[in-house]
C-alpha positions in Angstrom: 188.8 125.6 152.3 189.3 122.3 150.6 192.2 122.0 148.0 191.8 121.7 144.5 193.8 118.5 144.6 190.8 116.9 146.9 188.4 118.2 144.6 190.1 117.0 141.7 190.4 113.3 143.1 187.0 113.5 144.8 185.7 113.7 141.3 188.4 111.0 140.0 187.2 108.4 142.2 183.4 109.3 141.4 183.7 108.5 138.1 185.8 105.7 138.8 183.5 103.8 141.0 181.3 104.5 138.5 183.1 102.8 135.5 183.5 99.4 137.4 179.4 99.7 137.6 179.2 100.5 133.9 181.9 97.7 132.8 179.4 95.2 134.7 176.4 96.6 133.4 178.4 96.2 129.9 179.4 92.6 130.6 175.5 91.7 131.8 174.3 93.3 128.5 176.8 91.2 126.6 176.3 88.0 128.0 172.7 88.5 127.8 173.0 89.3 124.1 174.9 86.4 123.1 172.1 84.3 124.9 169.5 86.0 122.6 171.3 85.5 119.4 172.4 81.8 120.1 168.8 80.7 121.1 168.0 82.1 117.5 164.7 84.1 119.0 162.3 85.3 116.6 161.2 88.5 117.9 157.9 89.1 115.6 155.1 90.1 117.8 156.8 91.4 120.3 158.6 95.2 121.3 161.8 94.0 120.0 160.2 93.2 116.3 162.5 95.3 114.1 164.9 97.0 117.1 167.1 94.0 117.4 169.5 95.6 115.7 168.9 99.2 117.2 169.5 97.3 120.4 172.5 95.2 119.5 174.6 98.8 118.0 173.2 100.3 121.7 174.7 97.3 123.6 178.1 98.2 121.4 178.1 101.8 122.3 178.1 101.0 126.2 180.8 98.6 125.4 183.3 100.9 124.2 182.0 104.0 126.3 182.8 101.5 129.6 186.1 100.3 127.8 187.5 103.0 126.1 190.8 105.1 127.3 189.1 108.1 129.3 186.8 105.2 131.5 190.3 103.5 131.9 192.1 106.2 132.9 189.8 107.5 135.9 190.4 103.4 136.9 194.3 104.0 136.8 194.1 107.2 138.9 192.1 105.9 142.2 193.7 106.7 145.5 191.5 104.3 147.9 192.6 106.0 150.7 190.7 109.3 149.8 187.3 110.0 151.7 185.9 111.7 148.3 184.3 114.3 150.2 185.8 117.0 148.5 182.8 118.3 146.9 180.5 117.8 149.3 177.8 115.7 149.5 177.4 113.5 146.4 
């Protein structure tokens, strides 16, 4: 039977490897919506007509979901040296 402890670090490093993926996809949306806004696009006609907004608060909401202190803290709790394997197959 596999230890709690495993389990428990298993699902640490999970989420953890999965927070550096969502701090880049944050950092991509970022960049990409300062490009928008300082090409001054006019979005009329198109999908974005009237969600540039919408999509500039969304952008925001990854941002501090990928920053914030419980995405952190899985980061400061990685032991590199686990198999995460714990679980079973993820």
């Amino acid at each position: 039977m596999v230890a709690d402890k495993k389990k428990c670090q298993t699902l640490i490093n999970t989420v953890a490897k999965e927070v550096v993926e969502l701090k880049r996809i944050s950092d991509t949306l970022s960049k990409c919506r300062q490009l928008y806004q300082d090409q001054n696009v006019n979005p009329q006609g198109t999908p974005l007509e009237g969600h540039v907004a919408d999509i500039s608060d969304w952008i925001d909401v990854v941002n501090a979901t990928a920053n914030n202190a419980v995405a952190n803290g899985f980061l400061d709790h990685v032991v590199p040296s686990h198999r995460n394997k714990a679980l079973g197959e993820q």
